[in-house]
gemmi code that builds the backbone of each chain (N, CA, C; Angstrom):
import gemmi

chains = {
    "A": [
        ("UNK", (0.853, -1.201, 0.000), (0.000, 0.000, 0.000), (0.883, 1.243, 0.000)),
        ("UNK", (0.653, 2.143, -0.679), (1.515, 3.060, -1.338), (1.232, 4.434, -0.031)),
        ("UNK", (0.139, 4.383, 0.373), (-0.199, 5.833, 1.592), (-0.370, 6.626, 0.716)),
        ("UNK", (0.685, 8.176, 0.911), (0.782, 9.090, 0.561), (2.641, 9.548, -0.257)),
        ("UNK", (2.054, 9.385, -1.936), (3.050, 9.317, -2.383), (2.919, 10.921, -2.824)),
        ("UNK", (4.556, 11.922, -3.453), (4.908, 12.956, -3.644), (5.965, 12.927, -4.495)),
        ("UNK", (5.355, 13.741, -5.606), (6.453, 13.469, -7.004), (6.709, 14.950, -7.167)),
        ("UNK", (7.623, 15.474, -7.819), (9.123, 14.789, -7.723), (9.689, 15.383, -6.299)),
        ("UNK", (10.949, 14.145, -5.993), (11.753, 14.239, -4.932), (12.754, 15.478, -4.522)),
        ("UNK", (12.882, 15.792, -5.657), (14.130, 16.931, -5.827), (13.766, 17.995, -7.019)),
        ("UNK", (14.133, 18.851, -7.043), (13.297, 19.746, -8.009), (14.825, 21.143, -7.681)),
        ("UNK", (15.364, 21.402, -8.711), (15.852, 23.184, -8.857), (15.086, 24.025, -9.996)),
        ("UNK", (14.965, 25.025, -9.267), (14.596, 26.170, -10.097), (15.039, 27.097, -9.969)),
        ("UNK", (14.679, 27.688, -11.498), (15.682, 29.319, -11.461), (14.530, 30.477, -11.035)),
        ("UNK", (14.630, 31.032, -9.802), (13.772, 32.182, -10.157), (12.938, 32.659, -11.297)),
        ("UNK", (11.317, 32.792, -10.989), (10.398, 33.110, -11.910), (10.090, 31.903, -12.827)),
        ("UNK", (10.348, 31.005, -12.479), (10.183, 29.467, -13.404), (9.111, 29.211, -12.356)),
        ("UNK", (7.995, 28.230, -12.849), (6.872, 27.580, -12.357), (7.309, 26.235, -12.271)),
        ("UNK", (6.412, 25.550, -11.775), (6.287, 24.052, -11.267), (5.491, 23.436, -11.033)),
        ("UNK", (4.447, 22.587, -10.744), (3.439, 22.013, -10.261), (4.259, 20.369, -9.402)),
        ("UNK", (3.771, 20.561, -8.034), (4.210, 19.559, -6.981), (2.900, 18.327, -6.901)),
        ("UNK", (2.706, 16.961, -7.055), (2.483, 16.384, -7.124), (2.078, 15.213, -5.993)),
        ("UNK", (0.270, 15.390, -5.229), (0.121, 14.438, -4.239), (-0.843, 13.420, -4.390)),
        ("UNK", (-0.315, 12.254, -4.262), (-1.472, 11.244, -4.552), (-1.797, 10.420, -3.221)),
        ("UNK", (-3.065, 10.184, -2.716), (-3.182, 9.124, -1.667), (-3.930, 8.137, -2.158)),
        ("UNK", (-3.712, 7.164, -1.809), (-4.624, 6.107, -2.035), (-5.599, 5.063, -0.905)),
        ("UNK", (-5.880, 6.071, 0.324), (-6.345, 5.605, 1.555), (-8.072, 6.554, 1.357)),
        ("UNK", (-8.280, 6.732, -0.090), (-9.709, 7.500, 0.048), (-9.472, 8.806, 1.718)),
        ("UNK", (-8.670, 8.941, 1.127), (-9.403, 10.333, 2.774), (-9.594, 11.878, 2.245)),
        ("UNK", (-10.509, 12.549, 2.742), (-10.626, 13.375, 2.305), (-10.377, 14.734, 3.100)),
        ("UNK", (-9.663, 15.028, 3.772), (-8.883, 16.116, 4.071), (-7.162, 15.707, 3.195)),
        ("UNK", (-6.869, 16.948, 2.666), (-5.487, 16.401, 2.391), (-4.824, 18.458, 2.718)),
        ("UNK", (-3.121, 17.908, 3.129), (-3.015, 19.438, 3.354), (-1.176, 19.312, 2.766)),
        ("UNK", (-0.288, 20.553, 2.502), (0.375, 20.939, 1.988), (1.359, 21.858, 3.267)),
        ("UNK", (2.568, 21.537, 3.600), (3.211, 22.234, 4.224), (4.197, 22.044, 3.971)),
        ("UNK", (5.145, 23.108, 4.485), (6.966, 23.701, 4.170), (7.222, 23.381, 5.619)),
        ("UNK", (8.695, 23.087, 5.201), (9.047, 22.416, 6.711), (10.742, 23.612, 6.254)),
        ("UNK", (11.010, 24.310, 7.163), (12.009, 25.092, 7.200), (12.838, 25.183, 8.773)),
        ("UNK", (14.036, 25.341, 8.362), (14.863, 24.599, 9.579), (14.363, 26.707, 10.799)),
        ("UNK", (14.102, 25.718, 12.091), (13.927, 26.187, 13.599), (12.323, 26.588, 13.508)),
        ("UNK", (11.767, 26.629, 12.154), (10.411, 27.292, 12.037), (9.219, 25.816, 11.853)),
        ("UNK", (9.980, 24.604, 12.168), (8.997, 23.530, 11.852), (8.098, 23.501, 10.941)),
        ("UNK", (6.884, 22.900, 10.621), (6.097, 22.640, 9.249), (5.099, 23.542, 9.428)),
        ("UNK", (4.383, 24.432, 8.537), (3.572, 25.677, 8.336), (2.669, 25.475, 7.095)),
        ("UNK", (1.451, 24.929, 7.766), (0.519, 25.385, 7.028), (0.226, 26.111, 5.832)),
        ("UNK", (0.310, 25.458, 4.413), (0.619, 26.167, 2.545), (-1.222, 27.055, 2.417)),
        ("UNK", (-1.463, 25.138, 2.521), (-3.031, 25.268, 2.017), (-3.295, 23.947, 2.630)),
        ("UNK", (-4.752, 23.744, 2.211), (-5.384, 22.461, 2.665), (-6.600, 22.390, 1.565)),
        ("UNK", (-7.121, 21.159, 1.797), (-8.706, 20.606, 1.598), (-9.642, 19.515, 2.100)),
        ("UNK", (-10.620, 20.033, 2.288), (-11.597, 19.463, 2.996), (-12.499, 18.526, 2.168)),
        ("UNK", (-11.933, 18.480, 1.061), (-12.627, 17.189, 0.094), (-12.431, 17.587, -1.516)),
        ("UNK", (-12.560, 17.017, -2.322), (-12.766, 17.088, -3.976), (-13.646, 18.485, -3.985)),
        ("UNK", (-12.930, 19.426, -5.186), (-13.147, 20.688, -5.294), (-12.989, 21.758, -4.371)),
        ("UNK", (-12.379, 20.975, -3.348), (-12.662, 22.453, -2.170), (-10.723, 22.771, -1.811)),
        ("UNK", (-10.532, 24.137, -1.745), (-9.324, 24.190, -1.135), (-9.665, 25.601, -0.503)),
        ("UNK", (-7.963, 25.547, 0.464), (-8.341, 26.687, 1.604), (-7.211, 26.986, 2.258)),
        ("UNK", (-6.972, 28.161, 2.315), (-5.444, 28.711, 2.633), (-4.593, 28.337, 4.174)),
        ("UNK", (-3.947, 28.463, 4.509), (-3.012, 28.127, 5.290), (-2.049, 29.252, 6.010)),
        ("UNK", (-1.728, 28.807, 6.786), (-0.719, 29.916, 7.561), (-0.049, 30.743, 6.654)),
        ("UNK", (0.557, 29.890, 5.872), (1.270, 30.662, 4.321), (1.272, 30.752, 2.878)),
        ("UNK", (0.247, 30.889, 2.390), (-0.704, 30.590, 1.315), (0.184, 31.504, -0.160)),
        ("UNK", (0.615, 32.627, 0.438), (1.277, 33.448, -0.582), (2.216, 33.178, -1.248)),
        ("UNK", (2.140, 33.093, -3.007), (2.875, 32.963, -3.488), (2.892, 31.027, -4.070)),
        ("UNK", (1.881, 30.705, -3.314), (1.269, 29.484, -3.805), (-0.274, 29.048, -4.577)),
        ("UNK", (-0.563, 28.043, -5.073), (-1.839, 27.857, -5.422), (-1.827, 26.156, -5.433)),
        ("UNK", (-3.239, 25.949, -5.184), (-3.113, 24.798, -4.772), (-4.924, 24.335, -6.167)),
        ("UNK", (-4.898, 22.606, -6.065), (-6.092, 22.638, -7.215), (-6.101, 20.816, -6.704)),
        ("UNK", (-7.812, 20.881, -6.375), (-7.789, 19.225, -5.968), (-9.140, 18.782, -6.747)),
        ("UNK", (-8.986, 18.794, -8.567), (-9.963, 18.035, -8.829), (-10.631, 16.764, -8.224)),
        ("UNK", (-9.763, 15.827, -8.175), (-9.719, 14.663, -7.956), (-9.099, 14.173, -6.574)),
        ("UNK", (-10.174, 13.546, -5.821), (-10.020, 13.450, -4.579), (-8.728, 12.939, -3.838)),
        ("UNK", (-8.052, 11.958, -4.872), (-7.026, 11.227, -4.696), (-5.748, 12.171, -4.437)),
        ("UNK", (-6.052, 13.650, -5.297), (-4.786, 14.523, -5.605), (-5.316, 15.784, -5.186)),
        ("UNK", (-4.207, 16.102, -4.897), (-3.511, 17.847, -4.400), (-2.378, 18.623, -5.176)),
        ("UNK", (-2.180, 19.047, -5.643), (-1.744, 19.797, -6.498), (-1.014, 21.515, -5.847)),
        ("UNK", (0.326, 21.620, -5.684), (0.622, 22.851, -5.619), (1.672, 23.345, -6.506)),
        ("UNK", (0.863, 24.445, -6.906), (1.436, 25.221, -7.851), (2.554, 26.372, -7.482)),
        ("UNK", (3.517, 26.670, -8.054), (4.183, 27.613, -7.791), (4.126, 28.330, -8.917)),
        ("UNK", (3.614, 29.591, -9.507), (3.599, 30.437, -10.678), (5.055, 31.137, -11.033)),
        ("UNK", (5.559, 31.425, -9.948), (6.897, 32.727, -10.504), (7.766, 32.468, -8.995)),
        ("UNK", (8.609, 31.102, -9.089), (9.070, 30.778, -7.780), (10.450, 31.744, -7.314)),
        ("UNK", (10.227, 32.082, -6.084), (11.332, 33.092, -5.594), (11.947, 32.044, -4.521)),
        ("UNK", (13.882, 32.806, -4.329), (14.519, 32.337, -3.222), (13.625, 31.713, -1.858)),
        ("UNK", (13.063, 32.483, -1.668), (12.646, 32.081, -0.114), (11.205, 30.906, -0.433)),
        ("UNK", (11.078, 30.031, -1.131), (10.413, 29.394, -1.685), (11.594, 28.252, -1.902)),
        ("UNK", (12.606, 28.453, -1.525), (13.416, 27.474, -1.299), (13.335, 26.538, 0.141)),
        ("UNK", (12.583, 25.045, -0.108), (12.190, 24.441, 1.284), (12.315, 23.005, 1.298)),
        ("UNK", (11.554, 22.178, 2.259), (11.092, 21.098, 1.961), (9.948, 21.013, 1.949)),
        ("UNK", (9.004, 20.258, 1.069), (7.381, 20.605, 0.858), (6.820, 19.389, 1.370)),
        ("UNK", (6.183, 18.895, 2.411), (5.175, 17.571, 2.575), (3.474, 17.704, 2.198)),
        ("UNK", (3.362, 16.745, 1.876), (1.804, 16.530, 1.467), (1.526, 15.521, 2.789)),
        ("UNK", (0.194, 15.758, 3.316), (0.199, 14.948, 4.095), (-1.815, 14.605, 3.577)),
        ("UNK", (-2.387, 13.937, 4.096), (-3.660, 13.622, 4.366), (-4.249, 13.027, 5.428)),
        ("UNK", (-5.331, 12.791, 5.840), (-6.386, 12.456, 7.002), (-7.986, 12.263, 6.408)),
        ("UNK", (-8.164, 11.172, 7.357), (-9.645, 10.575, 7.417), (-10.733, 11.909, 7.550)),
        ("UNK", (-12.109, 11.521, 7.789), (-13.584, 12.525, 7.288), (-13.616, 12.858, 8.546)),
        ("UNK", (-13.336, 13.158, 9.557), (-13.156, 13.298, 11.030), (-12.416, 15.146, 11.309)),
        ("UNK", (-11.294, 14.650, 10.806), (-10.169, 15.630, 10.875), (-9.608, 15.857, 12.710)),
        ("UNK", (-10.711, 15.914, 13.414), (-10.164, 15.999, 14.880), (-10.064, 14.466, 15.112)),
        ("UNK", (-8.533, 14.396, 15.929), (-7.973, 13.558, 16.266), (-7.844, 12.235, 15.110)),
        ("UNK", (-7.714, 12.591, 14.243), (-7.520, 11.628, 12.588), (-5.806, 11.965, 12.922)),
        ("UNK", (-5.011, 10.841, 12.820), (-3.910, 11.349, 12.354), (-3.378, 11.602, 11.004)),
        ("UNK", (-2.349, 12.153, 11.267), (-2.011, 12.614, 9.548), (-1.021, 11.690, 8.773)),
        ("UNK", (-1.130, 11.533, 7.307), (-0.159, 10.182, 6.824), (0.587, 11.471, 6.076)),
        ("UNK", (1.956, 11.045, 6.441), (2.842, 12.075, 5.604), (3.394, 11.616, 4.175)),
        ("UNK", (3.848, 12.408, 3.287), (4.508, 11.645, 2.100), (5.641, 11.937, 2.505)),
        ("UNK", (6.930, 11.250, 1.668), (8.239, 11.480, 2.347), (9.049, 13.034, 1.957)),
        ("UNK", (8.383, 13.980, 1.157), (8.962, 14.840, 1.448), (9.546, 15.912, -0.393)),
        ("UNK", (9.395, 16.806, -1.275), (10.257, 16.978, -1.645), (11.264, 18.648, -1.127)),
        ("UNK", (12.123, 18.217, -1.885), (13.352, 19.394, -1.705), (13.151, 19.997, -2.762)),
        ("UNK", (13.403, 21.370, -2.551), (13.235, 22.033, -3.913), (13.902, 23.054, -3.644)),
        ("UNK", (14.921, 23.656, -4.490), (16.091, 24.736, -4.765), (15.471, 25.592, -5.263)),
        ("UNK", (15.550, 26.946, -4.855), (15.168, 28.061, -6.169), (16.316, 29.032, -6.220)),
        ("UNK", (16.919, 28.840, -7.345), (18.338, 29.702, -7.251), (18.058, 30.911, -8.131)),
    ],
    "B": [
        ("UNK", (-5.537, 33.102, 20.758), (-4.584, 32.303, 19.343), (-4.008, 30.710, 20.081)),
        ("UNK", (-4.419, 30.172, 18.892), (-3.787, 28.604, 19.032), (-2.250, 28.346, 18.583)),
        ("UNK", (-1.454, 28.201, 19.445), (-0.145, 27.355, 19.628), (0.075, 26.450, 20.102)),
        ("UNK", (1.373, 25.860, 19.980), (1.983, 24.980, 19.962), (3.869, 25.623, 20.093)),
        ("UNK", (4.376, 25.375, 21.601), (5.560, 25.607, 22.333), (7.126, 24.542, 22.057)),
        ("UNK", (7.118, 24.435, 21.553), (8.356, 23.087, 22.209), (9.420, 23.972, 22.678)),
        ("UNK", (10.041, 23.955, 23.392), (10.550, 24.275, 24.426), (12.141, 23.954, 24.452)),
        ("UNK", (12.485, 22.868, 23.748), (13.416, 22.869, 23.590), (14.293, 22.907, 22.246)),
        ("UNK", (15.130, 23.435, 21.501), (15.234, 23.000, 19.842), (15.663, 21.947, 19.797)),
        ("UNK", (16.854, 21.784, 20.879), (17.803, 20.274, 21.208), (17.826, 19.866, 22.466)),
        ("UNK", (17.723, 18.447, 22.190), (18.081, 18.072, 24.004), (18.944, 16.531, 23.407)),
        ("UNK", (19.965, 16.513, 24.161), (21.197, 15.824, 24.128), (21.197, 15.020, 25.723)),
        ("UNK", (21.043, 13.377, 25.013), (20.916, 12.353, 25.942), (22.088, 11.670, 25.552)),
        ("UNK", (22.623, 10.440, 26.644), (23.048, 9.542, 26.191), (22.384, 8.279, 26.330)),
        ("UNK", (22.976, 7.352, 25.515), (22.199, 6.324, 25.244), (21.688, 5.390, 26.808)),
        ("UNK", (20.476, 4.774, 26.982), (20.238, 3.841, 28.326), (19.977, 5.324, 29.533)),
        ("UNK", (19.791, 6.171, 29.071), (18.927, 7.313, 29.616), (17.997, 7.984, 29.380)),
        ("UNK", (16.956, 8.587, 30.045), (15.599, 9.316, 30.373), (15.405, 10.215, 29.431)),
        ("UNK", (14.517, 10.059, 28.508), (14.316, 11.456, 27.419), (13.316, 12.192, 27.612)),
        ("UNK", (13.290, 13.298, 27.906), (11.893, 14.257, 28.086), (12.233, 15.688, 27.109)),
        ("UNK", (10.765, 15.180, 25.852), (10.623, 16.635, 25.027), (9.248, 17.236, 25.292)),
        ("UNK", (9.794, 18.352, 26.225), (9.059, 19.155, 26.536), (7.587, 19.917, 25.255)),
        ("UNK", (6.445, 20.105, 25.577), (5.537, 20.510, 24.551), (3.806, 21.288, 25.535)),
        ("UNK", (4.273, 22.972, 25.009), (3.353, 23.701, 25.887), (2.293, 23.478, 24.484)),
        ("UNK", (1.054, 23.811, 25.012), (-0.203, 24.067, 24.265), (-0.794, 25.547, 24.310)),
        ("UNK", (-1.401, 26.288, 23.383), (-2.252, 27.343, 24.042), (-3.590, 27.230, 22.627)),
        ("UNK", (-4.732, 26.768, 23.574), (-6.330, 26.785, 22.947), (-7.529, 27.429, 23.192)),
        ("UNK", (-8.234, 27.805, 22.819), (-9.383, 27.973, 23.335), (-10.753, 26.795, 23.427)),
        ("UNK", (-10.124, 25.595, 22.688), (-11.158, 24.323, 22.778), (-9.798, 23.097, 23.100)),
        ("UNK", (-10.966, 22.353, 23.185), (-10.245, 21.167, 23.470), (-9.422, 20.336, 22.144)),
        ("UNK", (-8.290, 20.702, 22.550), (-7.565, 19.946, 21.365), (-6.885, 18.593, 21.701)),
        ("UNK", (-6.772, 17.923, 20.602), (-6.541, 16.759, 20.016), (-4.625, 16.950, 19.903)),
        ("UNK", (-4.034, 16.150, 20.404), (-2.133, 16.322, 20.595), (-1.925, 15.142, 19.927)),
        ("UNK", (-0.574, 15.187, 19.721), (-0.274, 14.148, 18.761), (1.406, 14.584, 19.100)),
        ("UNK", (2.568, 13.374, 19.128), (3.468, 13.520, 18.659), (4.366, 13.030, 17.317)),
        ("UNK", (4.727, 13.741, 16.231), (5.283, 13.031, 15.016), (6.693, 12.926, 15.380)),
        ("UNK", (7.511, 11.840, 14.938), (8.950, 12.029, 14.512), (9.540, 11.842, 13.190)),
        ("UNK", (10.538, 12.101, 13.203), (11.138, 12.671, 12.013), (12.720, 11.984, 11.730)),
        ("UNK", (12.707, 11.132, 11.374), (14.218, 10.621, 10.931), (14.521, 11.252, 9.417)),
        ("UNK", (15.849, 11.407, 9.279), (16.784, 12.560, 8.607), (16.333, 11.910, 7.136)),
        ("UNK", (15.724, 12.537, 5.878), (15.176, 12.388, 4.694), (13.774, 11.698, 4.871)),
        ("UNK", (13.106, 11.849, 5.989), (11.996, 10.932, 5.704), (10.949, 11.757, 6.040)),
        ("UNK", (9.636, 11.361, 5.663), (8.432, 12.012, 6.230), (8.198, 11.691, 8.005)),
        ("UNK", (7.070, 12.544, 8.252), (6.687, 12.721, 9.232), (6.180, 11.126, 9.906)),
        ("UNK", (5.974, 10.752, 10.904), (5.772, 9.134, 11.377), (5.153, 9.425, 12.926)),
        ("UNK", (3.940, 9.235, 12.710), (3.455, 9.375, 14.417), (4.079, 8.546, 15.376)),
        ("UNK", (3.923, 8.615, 16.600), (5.018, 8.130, 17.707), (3.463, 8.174, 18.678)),
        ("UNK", (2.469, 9.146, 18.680), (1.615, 8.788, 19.713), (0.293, 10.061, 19.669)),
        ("UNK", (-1.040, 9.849, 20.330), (-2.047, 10.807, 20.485), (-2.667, 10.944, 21.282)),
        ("UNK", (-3.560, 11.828, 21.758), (-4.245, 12.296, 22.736), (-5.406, 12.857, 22.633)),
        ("UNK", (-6.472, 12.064, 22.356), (-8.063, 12.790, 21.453), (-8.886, 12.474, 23.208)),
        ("UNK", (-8.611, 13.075, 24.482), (-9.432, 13.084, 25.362), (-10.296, 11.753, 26.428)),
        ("UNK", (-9.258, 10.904, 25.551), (-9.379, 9.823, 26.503), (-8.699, 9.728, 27.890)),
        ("UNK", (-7.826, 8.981, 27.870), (-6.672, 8.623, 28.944), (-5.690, 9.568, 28.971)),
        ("UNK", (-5.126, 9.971, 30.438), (-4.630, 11.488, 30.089), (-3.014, 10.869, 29.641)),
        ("UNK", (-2.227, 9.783, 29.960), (-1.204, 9.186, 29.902), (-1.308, 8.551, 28.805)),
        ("UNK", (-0.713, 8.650, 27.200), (-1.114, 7.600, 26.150), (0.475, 7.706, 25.821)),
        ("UNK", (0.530, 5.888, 25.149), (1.611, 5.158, 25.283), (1.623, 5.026, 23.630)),
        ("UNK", (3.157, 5.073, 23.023), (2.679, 4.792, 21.724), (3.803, 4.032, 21.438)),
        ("UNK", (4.484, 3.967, 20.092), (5.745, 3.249, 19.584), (6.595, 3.118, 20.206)),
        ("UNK", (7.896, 2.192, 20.325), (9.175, 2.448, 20.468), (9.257, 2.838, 21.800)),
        ("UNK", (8.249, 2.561, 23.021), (8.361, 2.764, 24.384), (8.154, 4.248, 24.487)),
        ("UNK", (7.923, 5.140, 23.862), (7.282, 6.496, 24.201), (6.317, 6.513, 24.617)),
        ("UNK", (5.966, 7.922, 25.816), (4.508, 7.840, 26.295), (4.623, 9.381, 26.375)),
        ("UNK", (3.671, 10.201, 26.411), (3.311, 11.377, 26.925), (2.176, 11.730, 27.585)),
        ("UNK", (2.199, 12.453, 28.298), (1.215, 12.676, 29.427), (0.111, 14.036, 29.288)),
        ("UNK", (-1.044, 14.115, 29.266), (-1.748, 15.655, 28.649), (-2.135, 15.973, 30.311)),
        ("UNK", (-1.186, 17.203, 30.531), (-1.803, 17.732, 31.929), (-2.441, 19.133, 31.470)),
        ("UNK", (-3.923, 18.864, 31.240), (-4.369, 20.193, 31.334), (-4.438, 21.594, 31.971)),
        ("UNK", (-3.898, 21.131, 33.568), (-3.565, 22.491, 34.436), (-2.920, 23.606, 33.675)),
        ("UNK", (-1.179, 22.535, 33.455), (0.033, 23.003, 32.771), (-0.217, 23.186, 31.501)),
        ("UNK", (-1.007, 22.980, 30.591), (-1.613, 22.916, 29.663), (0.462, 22.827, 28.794)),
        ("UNK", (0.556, 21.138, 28.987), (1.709, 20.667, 28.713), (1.087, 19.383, 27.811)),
        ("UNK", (2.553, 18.805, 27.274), (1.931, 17.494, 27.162), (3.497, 16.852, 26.028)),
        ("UNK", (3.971, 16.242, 27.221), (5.218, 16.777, 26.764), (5.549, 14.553, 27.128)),
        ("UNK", (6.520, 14.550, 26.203), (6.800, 13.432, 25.313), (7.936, 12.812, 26.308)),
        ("UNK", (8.374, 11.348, 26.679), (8.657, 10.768, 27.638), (9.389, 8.968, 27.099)),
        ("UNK", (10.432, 9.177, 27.389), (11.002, 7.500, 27.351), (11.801, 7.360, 28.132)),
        ("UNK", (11.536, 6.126, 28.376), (12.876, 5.701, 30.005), (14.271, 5.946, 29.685)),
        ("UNK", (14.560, 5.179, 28.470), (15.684, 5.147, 28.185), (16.090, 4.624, 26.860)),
        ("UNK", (17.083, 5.659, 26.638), (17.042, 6.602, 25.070), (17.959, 5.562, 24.316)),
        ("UNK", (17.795, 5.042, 22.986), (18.871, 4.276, 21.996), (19.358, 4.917, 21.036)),
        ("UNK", (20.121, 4.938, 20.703), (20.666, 5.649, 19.209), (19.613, 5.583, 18.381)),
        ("UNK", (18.932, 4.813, 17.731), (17.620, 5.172, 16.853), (16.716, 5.893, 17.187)),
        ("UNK", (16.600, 6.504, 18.254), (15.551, 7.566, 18.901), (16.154, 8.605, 18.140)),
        ("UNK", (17.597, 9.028, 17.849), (18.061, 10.605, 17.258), (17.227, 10.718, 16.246)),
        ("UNK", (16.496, 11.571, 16.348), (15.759, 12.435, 15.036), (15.104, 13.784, 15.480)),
        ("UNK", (14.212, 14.089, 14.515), (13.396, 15.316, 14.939), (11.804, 15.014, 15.481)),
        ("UNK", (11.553, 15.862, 16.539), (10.355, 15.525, 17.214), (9.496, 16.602, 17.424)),
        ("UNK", (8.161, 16.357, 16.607), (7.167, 17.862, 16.307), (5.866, 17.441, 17.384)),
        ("UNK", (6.061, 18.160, 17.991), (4.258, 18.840, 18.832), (3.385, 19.122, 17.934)),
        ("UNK", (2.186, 18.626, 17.544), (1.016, 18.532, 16.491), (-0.293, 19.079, 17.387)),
        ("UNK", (-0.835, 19.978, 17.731), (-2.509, 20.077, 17.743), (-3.164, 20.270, 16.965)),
        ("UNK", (-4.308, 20.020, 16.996), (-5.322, 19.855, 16.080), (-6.781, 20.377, 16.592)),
        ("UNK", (-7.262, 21.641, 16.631), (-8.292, 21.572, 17.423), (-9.820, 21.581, 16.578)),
        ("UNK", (-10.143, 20.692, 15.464), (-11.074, 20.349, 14.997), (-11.640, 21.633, 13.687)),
        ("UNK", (-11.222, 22.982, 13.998), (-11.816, 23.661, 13.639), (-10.725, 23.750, 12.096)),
        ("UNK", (-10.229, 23.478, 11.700), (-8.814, 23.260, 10.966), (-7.994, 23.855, 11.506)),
        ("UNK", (-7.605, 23.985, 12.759), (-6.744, 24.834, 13.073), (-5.662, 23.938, 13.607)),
        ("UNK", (-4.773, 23.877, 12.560), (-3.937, 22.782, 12.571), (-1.872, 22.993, 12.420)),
        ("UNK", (-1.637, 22.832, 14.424), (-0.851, 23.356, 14.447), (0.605, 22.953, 14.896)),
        ("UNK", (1.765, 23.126, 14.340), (2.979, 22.134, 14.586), (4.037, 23.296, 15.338)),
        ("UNK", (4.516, 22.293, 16.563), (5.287, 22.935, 16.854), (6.672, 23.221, 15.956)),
        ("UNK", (8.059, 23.810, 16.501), (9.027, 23.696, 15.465), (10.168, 23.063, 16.090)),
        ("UNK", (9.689, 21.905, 16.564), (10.601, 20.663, 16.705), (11.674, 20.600, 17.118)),
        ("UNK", (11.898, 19.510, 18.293), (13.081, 19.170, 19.004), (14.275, 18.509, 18.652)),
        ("UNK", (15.345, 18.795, 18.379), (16.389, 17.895, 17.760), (16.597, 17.146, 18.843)),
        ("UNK", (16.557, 15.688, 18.606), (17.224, 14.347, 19.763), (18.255, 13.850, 19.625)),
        ("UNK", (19.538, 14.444, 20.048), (20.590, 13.553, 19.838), (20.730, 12.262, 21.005)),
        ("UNK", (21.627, 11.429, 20.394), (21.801, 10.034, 21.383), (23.065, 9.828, 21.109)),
        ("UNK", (23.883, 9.849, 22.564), (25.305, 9.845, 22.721), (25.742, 7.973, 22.720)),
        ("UNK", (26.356, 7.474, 22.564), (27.151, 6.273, 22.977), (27.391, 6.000, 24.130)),
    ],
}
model = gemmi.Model(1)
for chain_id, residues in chains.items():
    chain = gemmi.Chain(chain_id)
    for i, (resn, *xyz) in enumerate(residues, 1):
        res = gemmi.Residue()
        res.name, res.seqid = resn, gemmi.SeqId(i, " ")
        for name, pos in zip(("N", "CA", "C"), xyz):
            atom = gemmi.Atom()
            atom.name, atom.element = name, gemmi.Element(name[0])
            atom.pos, atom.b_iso = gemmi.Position(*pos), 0.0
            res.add_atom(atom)
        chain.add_residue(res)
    model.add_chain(chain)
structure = gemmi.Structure()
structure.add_model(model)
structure.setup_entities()
């Protein structure tokens, strides 16, 4: 069983270049959420969703976009990526509950923006 | 405002000794705790939770943490620490409303 997989692993970009980050679960759950994990500042809230078609901002939403046709996937976009957009990105998801559901993490990508 | 404290960035054990990572709360409802860990390239991996049952919950790898609402603490606990314990360790609340919040994590080293 695959959980919560996250494509691609590694990613550089040059300033003002776009990207689209890649989340798939395969545990049917329908909260799925998007966070940056940056060293002493721990993982911060991108965006989230509360099911197929719905998304909803996050502690740090700027400078991102996020798109969850399909329940399975989450999708974040970066339009015109800057330095400080240099992080590690997790996708994570959770069961129809959301309180006290724990969260399944994907393993993580790295992404450079030089 | 809803937080999440950890208290310490690092705490440095040696191995076959007592680990305590400290983890303050601040809510206005009753939240849901959770601890994740974090070994070096990997995703996040729960270790244990606290949805208002038993105030003492026991999870993986001999970890337990304790939710004292007074102290409004709830802070993460093993007898005694092995070299595979070194990683990173995040304070998680969750208080239903999406307000969904991580602390910024304890580095665990484990001495020889």
């Amino acid at each position: 069983n695959a959980g919560v997989t996250q494509t691609p692993k590694f990613r550089v970009l040059k300033t003002g270049q776009s990207m689209t980050l890649l989340c798939a679960q395969d545990m049917n759950h329908e909260y799925m959420y998007w966070y940056r994990q940056d060293p002493g500042m721990g993982l911060r809230l991108i965006h989230y969703s509360v099911g197929e078609g719905t998304t909803a901002k996050g502690e740090v939403p700027d400078g991102y976009n996020v798109s969850r046709l399909k329940k399975q996937n989450f999708l974040l976009g970066l339009e015109s990526a800057a330095p400080s957009q240099t992080s590690v990105y997790f996708c994570a998801s959770s069961g129809l509950t959301g309180l006290g559901e724990k969260l399944f993490f994907g393993s993580g990508t790295q992404l450079s923006v030089l | 405002a809803q937080s999440v404290t950890q208290l310490d960035s690092h705490v440095s054990v040696s191995e076959g000794t007592p680990v305590l990572l400290r983890c303050n709360y601040s809510s206005s409802y009753s939240p849901s705790l959770f601890w994740y860990v974090q070994h070096p390239n990997k995703g996040l991996q729960l270790l244990l939770k606290y949805t208002s049952a038993a105030t003492l919950v026991k999870g993986i790898n001999g970890f337990e943490a304790e939710f004292k609402k007074s102290e409004t603490s709830f802070h993460l606990t093993k007898p005694s620490a092995h070299m595979s314990d070194a990683a990173e360790y995040f304070c998680y609340m969750n208080t239903g409303f999406q307000k969904l919040v991580f602390g910024t994590g304890t580095r665990l080293l484990v001495s020889p």
